[in-house]
C-alpha positions in Angstrom: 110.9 93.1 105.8 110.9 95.7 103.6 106.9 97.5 103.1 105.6 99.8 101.0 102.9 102.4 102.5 100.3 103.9 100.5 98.1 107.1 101.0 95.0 108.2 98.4 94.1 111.6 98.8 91.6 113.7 97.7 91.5 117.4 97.6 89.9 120.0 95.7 92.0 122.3 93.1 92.0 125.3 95.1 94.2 123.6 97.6 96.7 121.5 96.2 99.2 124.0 96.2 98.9 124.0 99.7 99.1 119.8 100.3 101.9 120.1 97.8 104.2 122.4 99.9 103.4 120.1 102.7 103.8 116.7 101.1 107.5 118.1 100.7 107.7 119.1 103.7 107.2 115.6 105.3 109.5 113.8 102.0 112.1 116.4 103.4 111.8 115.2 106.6 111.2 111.5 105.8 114.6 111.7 104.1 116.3 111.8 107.3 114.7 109.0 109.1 116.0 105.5 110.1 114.9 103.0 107.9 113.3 105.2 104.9 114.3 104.3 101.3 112.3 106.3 99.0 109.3 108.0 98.1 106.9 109.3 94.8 104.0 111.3 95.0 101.5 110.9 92.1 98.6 112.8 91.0 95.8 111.4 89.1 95.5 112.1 84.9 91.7 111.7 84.5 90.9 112.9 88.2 94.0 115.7 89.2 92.0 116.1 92.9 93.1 112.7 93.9 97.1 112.3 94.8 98.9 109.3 95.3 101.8 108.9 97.6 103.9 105.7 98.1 106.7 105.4 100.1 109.0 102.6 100.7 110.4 101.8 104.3 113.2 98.9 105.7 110.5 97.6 107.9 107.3 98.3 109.5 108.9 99.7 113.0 110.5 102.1 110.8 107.4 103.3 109.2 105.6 103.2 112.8 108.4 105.2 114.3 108.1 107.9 111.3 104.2 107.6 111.4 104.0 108.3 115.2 107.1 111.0 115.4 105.9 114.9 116.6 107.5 116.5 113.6 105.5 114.2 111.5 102.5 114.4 113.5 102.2 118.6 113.6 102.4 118.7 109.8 99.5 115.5 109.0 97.2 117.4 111.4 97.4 120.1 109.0 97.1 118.3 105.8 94.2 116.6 107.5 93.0 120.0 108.0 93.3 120.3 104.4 91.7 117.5 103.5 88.8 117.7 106.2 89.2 114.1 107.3 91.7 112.1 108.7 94.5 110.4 106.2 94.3 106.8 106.2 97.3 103.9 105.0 97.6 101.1 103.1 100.7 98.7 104.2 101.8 96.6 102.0 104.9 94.2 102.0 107.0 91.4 99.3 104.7 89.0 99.4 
């Protein structure tokens, strides 16, 4: 079943250059894993701290496999970093 995973984050002006380079960083990455099909990142128009990224996966083992890989893992710690609190995911499927 295909699912769509969503992440809301906030982060001041200052630094979204820096979540930027590593929000490509992971789609570059994402792009070669089993099972992913695409991906957007948005940023808000009235509120530009708070960025939007959805991506769409095959199934949810896919996603879990991406979610709990190193490579993945090393760079979220430092967009956490970056954000000063852990990241947290919406799952969402064709209902």
């Amino acid at each position: 079943m295909t699912v769509k995973i969503i992440i809301k984050r906030v982060v001041p002006k200052d630094n979204i250059k820096y979540l930027t380079a590593l929000l490509k960083q992971l789609r570059a990455l994402a792009n070669n894993q089993p099972g992913y099909i695409s991906g957007e990142t948005l940023r808000n128009f009235e509120n530009p701290d708070e960025n939007l990224v959805i991506s769409t996966w095959q199934s949810i083992e896919h996603w879990k496999e991406w979610k709990n890989s190193k490579e993945r893992a090393e760079i979220q710690e430092k967009i956490d970093l970056l954000l000063g609190k852990k990241t947290k995911y919406e799952i969402y499927h064709y209902g």
